[in-house]
N, CA, C and O of each residue as an XYZ file, in Angstrom:
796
protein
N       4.863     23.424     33.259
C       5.388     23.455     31.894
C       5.962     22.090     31.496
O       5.865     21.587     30.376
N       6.692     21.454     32.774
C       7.263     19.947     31.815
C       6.257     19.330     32.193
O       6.061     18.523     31.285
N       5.437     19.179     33.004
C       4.221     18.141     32.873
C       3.013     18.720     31.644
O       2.115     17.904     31.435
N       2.963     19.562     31.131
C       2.315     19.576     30.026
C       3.333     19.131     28.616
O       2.760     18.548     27.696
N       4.503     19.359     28.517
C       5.067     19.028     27.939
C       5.253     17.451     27.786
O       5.356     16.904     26.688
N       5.287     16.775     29.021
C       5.075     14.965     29.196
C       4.252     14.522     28.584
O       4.337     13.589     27.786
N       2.818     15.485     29.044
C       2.177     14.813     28.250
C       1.330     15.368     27.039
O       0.164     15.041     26.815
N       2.029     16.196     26.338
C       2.174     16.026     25.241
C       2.699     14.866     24.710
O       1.933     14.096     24.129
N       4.125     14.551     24.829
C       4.752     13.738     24.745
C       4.038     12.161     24.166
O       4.135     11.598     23.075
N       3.171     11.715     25.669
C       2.561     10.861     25.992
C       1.289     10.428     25.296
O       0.761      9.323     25.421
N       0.673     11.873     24.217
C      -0.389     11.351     23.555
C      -0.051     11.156     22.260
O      -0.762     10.541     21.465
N       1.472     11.868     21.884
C       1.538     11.277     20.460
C       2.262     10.036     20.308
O       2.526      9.506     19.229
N       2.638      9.506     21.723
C       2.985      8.057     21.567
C       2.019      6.941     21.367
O       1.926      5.924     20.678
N       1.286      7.636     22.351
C       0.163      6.223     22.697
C      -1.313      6.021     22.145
O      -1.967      4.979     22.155
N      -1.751      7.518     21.563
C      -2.829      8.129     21.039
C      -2.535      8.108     19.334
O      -3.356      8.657     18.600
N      -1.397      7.486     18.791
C      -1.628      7.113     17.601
C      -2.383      6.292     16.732
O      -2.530      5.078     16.875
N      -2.872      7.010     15.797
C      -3.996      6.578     14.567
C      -3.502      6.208     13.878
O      -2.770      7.040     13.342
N      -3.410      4.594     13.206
C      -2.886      4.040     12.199
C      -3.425      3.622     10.997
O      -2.735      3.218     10.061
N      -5.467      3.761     10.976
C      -6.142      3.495     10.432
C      -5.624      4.906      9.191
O      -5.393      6.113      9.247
N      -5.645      3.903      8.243
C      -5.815      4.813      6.791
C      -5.455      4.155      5.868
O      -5.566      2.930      5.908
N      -4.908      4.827      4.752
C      -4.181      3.978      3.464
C      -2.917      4.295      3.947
O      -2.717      5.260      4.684
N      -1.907      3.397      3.503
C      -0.524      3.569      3.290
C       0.378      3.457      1.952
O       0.999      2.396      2.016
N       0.544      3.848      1.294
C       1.440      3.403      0.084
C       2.602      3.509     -0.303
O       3.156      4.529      0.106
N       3.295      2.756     -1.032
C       4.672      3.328     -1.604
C       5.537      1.797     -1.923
O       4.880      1.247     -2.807
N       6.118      1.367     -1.743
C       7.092      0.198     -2.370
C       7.640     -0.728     -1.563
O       7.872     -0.314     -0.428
N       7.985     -2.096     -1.831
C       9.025     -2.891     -1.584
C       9.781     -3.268     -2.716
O       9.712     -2.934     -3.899
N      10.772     -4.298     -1.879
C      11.940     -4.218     -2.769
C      12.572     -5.665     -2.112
O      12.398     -5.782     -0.899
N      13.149     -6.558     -2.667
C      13.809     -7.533     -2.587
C      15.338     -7.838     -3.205
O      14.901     -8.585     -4.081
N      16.513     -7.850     -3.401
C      17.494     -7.911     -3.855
C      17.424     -9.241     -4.600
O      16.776    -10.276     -4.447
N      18.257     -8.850     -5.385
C      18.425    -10.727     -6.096
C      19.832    -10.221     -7.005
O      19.984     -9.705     -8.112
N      20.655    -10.619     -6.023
C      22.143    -10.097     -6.832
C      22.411     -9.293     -6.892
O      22.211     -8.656     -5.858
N      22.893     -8.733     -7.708
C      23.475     -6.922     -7.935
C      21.665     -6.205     -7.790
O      21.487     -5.265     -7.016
N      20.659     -6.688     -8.479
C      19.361     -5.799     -8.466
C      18.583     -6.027     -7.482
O      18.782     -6.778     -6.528
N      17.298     -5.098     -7.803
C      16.897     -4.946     -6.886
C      15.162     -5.584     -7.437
O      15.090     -4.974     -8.503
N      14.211     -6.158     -7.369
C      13.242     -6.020     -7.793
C      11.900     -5.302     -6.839
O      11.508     -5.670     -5.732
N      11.240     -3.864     -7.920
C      10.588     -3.072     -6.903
C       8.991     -3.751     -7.387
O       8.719     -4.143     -8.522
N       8.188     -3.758     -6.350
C       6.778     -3.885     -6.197
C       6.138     -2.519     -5.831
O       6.615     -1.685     -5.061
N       5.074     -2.447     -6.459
C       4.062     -1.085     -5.779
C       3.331     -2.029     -4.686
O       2.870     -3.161     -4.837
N       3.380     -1.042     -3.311
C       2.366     -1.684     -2.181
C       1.693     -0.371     -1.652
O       1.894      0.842     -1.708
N       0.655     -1.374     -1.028
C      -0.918     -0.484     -0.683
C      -0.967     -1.215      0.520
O      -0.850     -2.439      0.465
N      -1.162     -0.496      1.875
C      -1.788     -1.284      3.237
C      -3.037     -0.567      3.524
O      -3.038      0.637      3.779
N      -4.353     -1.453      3.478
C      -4.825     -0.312      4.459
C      -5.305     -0.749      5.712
O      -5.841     -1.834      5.933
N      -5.043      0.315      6.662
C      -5.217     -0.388      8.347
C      -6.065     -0.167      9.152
O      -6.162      1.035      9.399
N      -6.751     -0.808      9.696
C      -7.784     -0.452     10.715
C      -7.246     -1.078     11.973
O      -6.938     -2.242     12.229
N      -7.221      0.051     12.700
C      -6.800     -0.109     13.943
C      -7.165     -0.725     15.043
O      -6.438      0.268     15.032
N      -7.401     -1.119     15.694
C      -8.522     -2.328     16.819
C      -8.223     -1.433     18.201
O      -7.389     -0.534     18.301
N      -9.007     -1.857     19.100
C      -8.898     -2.258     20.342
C      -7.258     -3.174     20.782
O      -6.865     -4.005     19.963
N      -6.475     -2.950     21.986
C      -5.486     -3.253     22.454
C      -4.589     -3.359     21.240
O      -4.262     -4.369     20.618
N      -4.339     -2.391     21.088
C      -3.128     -2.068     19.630
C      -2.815     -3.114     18.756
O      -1.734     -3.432     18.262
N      -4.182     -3.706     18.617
C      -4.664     -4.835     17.160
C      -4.424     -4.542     16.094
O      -4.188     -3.342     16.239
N      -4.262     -4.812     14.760
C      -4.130     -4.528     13.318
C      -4.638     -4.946     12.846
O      -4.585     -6.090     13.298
N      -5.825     -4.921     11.405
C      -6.362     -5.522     10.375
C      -5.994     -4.912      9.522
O      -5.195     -3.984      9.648
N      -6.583     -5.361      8.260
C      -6.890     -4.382      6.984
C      -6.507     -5.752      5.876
O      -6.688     -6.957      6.047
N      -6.059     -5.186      4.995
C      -5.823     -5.574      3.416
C      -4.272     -5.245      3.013
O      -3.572     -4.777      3.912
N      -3.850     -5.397      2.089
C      -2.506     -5.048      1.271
C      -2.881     -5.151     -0.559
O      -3.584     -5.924     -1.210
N      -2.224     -4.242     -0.845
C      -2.142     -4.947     -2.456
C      -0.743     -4.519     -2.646
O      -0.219     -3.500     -2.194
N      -0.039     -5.733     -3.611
C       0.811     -6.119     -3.842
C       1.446     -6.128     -5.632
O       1.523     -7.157     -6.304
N       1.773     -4.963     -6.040
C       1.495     -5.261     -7.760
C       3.218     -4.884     -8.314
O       4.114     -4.322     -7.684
N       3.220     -5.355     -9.498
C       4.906     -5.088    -10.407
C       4.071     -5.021    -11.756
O       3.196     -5.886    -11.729
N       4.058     -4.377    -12.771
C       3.785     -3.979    -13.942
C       2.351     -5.245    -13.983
O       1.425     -5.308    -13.174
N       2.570     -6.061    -15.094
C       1.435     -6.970    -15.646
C       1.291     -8.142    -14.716
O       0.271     -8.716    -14.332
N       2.866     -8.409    -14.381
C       3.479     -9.594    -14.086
C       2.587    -10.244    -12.725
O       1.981    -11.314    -12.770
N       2.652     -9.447    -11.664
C       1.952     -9.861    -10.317
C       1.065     -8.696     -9.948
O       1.351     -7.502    -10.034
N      -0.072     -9.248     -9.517
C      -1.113     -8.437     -8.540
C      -1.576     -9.246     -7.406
O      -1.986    -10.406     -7.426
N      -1.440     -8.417     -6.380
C      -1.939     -9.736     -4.907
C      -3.078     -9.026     -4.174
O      -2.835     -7.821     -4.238
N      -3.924     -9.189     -3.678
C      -4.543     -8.642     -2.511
C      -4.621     -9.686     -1.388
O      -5.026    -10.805     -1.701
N      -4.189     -9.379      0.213
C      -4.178     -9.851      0.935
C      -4.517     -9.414      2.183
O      -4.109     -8.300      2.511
N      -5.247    -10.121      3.038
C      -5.689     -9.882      4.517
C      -4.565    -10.096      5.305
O      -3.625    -10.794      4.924
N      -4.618     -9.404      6.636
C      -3.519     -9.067      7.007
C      -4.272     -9.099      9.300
O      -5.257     -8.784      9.968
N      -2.828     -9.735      9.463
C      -3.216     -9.029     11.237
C      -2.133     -8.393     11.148
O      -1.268     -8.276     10.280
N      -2.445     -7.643     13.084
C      -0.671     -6.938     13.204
C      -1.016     -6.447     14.452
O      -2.089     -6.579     15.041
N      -0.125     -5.935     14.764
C      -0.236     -5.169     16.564
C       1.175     -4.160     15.974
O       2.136     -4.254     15.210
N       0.410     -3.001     17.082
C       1.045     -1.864     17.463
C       1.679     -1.599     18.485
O       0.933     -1.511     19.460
N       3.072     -1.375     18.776
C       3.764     -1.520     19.763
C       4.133      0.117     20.010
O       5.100      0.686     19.504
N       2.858      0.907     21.152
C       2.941      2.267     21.409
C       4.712      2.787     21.853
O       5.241      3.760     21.317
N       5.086      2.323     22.415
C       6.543      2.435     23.556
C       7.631      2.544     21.796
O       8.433      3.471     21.684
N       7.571      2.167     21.374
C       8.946      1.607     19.987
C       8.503      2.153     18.713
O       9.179      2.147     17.684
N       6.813      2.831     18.897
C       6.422      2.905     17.469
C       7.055      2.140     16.697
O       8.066      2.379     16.036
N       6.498      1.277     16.776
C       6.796      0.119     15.360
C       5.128     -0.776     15.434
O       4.147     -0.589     16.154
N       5.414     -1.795     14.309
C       4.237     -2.205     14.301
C       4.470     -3.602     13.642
O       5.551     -3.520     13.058
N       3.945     -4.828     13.479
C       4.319     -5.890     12.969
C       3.137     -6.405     12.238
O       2.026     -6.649     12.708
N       3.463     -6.508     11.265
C       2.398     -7.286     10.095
C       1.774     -8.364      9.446
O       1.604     -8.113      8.253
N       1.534     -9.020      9.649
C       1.832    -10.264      8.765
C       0.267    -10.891      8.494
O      -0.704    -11.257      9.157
N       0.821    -10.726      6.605
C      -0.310    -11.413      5.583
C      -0.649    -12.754      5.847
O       0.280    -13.557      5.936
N      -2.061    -13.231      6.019
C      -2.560    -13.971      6.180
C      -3.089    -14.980      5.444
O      -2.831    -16.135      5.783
N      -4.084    -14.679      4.089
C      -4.313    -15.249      2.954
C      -4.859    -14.239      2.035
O      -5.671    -13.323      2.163
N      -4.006    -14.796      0.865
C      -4.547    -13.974     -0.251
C      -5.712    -14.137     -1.045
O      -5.968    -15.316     -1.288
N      -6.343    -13.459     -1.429
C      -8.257    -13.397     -1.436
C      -7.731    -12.507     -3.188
O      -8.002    -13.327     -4.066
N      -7.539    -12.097     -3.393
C      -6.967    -12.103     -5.078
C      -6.026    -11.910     -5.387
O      -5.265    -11.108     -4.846
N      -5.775    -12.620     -6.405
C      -4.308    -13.053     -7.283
C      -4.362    -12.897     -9.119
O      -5.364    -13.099     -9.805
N      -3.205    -12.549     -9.546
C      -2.976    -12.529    -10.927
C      -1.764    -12.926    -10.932
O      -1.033    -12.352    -10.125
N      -1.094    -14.087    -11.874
C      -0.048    -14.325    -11.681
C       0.616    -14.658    -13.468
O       0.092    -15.441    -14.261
N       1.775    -13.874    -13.711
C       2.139    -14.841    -14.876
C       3.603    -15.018    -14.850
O       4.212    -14.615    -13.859
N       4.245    -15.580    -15.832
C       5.775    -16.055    -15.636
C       6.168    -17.065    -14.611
O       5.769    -18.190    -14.310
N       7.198    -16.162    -14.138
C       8.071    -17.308    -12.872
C       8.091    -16.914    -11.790
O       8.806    -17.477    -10.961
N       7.092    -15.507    -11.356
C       6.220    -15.317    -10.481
C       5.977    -16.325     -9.514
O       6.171    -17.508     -9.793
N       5.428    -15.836     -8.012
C       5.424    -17.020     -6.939
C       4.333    -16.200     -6.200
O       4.425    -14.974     -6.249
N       3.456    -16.689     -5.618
C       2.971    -15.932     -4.767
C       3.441    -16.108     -3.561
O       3.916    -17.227     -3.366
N       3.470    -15.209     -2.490
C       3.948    -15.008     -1.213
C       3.597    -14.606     -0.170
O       2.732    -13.772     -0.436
N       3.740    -14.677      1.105
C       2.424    -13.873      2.375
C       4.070    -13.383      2.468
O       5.037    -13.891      1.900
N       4.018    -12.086      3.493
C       5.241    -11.089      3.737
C       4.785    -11.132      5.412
O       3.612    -11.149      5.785
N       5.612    -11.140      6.040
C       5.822    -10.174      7.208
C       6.268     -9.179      7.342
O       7.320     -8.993      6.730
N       5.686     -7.957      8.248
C       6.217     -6.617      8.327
C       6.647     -6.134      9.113
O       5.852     -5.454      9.762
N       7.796     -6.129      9.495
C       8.110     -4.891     10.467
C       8.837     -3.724     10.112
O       9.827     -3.579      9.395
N       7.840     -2.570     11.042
C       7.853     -1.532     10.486
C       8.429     -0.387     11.778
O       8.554     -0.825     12.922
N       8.721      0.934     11.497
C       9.051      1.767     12.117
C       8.284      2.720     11.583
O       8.232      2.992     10.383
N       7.112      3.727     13.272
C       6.478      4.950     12.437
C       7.455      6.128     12.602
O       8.387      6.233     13.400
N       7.052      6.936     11.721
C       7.790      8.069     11.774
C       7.165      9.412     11.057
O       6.557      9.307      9.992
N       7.351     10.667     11.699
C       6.987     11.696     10.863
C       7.719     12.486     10.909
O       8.454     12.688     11.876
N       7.693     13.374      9.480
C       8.822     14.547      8.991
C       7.551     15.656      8.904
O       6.672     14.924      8.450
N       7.010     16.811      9.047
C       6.044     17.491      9.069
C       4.725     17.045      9.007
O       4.113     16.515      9.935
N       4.196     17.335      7.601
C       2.636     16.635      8.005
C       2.950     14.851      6.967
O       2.062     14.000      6.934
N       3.954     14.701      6.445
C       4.360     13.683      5.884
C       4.333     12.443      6.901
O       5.254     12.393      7.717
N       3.189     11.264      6.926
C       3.979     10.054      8.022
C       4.388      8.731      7.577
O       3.737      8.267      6.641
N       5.161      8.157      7.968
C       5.769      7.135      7.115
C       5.820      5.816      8.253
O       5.772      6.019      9.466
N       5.904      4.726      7.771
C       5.889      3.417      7.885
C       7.352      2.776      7.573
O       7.259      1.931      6.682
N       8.272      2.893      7.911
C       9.386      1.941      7.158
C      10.180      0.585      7.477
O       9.974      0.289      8.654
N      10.865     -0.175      6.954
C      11.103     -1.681      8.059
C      11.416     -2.264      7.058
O      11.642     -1.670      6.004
N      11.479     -3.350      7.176
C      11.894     -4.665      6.285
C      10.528     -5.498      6.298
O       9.384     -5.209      6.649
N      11.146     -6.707      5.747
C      10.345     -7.708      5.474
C      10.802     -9.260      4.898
O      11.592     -9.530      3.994
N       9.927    -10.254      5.851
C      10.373    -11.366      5.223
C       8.894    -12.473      4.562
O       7.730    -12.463      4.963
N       9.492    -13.295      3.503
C       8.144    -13.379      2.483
C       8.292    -15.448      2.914
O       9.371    -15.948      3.232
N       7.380    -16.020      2.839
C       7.152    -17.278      2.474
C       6.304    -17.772      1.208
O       5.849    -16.760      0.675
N       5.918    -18.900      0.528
C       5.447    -19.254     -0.684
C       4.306    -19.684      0.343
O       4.516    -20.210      1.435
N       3.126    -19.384     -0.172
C       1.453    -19.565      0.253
C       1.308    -21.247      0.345
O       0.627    -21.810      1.201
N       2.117    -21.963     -0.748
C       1.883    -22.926     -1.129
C       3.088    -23.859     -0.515
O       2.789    -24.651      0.379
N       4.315    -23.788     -0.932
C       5.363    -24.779     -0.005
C       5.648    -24.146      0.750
O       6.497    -24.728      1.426
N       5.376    -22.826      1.256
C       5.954    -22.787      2.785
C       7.210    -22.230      2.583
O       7.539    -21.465      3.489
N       8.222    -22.401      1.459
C       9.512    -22.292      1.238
C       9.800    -20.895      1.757
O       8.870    -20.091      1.825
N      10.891    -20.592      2.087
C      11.357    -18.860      2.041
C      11.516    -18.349      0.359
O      12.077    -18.765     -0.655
N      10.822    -17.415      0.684
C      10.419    -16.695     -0.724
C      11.877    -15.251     -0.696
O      12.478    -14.996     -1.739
N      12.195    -14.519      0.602
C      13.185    -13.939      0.358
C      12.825    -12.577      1.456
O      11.870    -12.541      2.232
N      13.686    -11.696      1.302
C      13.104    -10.738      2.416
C      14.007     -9.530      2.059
O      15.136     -9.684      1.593
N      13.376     -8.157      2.335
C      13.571     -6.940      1.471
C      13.389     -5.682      2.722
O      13.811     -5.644      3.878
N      12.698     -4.860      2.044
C      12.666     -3.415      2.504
C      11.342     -2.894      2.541
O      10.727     -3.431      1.619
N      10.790     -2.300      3.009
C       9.376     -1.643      2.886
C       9.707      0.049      2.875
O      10.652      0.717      3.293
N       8.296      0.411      2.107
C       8.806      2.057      2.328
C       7.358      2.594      1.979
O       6.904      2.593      0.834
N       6.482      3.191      3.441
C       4.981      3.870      2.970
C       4.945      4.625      3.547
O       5.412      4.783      4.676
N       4.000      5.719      2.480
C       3.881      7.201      3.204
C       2.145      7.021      3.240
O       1.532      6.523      2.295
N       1.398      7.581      4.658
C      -0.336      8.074      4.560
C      -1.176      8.527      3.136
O      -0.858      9.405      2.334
N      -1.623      8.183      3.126
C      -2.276      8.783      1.867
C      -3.928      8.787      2.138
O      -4.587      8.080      2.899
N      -4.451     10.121      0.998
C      -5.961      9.908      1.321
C      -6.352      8.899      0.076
O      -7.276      8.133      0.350
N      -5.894      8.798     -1.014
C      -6.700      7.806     -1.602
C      -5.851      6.444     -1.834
O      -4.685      6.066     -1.714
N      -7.039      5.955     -2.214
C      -6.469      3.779     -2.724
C      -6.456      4.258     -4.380
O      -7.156      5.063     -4.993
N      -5.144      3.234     -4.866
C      -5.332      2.778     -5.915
C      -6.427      1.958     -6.253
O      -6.821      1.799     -7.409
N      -7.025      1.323     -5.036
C      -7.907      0.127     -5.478
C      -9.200      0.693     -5.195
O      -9.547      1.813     -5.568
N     -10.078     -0.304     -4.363
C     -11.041     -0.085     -3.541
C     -11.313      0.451     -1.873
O     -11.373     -0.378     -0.965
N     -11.411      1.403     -1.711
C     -11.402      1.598      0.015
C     -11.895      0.713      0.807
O     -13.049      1.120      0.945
N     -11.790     -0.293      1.464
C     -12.216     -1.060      2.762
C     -13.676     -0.400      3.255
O     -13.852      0.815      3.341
N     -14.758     -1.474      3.582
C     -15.878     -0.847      4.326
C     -15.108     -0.231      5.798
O     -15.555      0.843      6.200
N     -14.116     -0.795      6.504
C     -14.118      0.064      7.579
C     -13.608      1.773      7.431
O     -13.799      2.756      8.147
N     -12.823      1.542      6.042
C     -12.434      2.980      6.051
C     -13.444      3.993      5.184
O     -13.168      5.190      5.105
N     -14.329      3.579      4.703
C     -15.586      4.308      4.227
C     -16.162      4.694      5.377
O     -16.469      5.881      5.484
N     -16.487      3.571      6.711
C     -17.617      4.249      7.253
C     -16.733      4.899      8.280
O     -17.388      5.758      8.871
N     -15.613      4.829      8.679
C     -14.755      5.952      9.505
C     -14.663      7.723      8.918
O     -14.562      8.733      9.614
N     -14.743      7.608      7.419
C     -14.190      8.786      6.620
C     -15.880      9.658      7.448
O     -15.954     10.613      8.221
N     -17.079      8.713      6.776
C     -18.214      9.759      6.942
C     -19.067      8.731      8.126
O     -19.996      8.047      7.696
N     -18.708      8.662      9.606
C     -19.388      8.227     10.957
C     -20.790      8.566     10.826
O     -21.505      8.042     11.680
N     -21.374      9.312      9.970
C     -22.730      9.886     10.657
C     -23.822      9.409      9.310
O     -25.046      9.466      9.426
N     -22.892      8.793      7.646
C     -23.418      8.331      6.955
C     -24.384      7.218      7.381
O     -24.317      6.749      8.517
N     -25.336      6.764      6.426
C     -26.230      5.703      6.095
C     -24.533      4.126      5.528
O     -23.457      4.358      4.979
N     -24.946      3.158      5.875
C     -23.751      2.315      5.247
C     -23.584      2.601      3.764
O     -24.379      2.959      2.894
N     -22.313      2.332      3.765
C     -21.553      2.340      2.048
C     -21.178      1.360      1.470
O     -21.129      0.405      2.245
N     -20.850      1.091      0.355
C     -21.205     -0.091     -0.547
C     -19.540      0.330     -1.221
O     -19.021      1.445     -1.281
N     -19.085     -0.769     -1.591
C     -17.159     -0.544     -2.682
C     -17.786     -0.096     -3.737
O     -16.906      0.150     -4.562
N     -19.088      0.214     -4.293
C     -19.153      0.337     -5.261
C     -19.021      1.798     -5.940
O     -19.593      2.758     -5.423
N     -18.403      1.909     -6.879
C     -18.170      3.956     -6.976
C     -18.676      3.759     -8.561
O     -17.999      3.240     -9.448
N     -19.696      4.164     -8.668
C     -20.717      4.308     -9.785
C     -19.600      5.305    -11.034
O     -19.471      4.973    -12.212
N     -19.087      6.221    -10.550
C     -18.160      6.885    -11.241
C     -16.803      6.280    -12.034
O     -16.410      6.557    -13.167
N     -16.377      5.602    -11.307
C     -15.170      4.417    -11.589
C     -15.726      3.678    -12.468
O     -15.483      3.652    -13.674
N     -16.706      2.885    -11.706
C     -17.188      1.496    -12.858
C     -17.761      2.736    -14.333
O     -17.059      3.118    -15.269
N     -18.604      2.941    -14.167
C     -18.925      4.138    -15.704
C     -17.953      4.328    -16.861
O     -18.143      4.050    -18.045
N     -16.652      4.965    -16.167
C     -15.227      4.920    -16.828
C     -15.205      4.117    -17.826
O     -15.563      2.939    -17.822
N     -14.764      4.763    -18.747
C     -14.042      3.699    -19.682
C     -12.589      3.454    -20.128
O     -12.008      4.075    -21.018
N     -12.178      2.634    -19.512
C     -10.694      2.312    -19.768
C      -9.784      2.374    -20.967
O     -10.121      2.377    -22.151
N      -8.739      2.416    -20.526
C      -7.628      3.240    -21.752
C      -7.516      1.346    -22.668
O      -7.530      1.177    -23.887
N      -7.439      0.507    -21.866
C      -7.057     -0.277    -23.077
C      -8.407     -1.771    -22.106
O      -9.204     -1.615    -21.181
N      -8.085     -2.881    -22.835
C      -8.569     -4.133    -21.819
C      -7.820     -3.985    -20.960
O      -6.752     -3.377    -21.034
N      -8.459     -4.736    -19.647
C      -7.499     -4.662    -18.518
C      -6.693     -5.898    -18.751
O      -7.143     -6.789    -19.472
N      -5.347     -6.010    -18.091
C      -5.214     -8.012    -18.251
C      -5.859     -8.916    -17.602
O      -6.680     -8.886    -16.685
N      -5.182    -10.034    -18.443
C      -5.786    -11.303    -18.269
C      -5.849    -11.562    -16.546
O      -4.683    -11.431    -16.174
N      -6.528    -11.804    -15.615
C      -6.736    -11.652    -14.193
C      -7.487    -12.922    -13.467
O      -8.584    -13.181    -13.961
N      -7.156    -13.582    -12.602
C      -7.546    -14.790    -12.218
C      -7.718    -14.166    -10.660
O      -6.939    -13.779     -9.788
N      -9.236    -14.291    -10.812
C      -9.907    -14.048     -9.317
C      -9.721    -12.834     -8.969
O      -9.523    -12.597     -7.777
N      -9.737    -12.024     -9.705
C      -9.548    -10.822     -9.436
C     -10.994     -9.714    -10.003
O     -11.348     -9.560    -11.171
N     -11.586     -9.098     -8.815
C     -12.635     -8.588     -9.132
C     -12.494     -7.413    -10.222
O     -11.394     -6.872    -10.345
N     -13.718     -6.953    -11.115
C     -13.573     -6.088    -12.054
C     -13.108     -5.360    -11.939
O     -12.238     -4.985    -12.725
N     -13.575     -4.527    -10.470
C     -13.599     -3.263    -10.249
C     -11.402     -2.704     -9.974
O     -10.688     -1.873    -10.535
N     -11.144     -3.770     -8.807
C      -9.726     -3.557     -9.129
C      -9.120     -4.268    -10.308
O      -7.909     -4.062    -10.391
N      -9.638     -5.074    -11.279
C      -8.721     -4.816    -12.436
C      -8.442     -3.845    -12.762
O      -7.300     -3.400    -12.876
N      -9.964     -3.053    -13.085
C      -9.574     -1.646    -13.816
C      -9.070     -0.530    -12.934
O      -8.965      0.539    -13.535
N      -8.760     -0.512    -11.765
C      -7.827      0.315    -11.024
C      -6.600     -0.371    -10.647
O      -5.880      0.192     -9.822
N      -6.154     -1.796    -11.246
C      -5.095     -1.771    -11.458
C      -4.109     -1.326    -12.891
O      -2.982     -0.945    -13.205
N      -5.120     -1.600    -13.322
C      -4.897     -0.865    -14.841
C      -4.492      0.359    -14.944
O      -3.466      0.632    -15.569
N      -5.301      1.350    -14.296
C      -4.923      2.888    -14.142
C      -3.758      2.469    -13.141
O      -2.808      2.558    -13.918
N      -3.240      2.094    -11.998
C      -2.266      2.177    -11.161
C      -0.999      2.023    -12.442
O      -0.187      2.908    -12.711
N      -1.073      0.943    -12.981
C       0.226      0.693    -13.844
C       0.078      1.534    -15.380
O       0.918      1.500    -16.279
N      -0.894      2.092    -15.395
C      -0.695      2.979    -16.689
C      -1.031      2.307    -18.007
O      -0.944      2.913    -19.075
N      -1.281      1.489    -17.944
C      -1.837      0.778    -19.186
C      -3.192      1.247    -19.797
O      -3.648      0.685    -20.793
């Protein structure tokens, strides 16, 4: 009974799946406030508790980021460490900065709910400067605001023919207003950033 119980134990430590979407917010202080971002990770898990994937990074009109990402999984501490690499699309206006983040995170689950939580510290892509450092907060999810990753398409259906970002249904759509003005930023997530922020 306690050696089945061990290892129980033992496979939901070490036998954790991190590949999926993650979503939900950061947050940075700046004085009495707080400024919140919507964030998106999605992770593909590697060989020797490796990390890849993507991030998107958005606040109303103002900033949209997408960024590549490494990380490792630390089975023993459930935690996991993140850190953005280069950003591959950007929208920027105002006094806005762009930033790569580091993550560290803590996993955790409350029923079938699993969560990601930790801090974070940010640098400027460009001087290097400290950009500032905050809070993270993501729960699993089955869908992207954006585009799903080819690795998480061909994980969802293993036995498919390859899949393409392209969702014939999405692009078809016709959007509630123009999307904004967007620098390097592909069509397809404009207009699902558009729906993300409600415009």
């Amino acid at each position: 009974m306690v050696l089945a119980a061990f290892l129980m134990i033992s496979c939901n430590i070490f036998g954790q799946d991190l590949t999926g979407i993650w979503r939900g917010y950061f947050y940075a202080s700046v004085g009495p406030y707080k400024e919140y971002y919507k964030y998106e990770v999605q992770i593909d898990q590697l060989k020797n508790y490796s990390l890849a994937g993507v991030t998107y990074s958005y606040r109303t009109t103002v900033f949209y980021g997408k960024a590549t990402f490494e990380g490792i999984w630390f089975p023993k501490t459930q935690s996991i460490l993140l850190k953005e690499l280069k950003l591959v699309e950007l929208k920027i206006q105002g006094n806005s900065e762009a930033c790569a983040m580091t993550c560290t995170l803590d996993y955790g689950k409350d029923g079938k709910t699993e969560r990601l939580t930790g801090t974070f510290t940010s640098v400027n892509t460009d001087s290097k400067r400290d950009c500032g450092s905050g809070t993270v907060y993501l729960e699993k999810v089955t869908e992207s605001d954006f585009q799903k990753e080819d690795f998480l398409l061909k994980k969802s259906t293993p036995n498919a023919p390859p899949v393409t970002n392209n969702n014939t249904a999405n692009n078809n759509a016709k959007p509630k207003a123009s999307p904004p003005a967007v620098n390097s930023v592909s069509k397809t997530n404009a207009k699902k950033l558009q729906t993300a922020l409600g415009v």
